[in-house]
C-alpha positions in Angstrom: 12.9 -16.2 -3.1 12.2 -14.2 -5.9 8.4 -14.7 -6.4 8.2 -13.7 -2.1 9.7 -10.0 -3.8 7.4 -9.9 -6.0 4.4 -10.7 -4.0 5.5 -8.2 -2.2 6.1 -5.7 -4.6 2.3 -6.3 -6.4 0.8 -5.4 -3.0 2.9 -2.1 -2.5 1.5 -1.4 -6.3 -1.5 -1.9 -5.5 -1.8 -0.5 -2.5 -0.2 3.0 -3.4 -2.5 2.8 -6.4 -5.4 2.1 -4.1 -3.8 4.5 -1.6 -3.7 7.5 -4.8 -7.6 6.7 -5.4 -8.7 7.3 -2.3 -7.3 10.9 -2.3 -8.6 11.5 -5.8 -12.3 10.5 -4.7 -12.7 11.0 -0.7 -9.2 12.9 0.3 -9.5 16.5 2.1 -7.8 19.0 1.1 -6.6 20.7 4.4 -6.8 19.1 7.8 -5.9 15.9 7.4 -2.4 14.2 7.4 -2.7 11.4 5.3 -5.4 12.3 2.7 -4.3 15.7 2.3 -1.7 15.1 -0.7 -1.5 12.6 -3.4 2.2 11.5 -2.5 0.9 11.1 1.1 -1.9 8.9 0.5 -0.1 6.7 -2.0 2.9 5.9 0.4 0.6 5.1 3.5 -1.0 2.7 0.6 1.9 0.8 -0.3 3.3 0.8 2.8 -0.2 -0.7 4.3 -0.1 -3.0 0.8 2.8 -4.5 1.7 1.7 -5.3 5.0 -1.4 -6.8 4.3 0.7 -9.1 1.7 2.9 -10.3 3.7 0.6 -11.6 6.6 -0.8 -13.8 4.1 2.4 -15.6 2.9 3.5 -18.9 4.7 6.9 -20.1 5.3 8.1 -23.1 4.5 9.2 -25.4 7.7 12.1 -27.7 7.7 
């Protein structure tokens, strides 16, 4: 149970990392909803981390 979390929890950090780079090199700075500001780029990231994480993970069966 507790490696699932952190699974989890390495993709949201990675993902709001990834999320914080792409505003620093390709983000607008008016306009745009997501790219526009650092906090807004990083949670779309980790939120989109988390996802991508979690569709990779199998459960186990009975």
């Amino acid at each position: 149970m507790k490696a699932k979390w952190a699974i989890t929890g390495l993709g949201v950090v990675l993902g709001a990392l990834g999320g914080w780079y792409y505003w620093s090199q390709w983000g607008c700075t008016n306009g745009c909803a997501i790219t526009s500001s650092p906090i807004n780029s990083s949670l779309y990231g980790a939120l989109m981390g988390g996802l991508l994480v979690n569709t990779f993970k199998s459960e186990k069966r009975s």
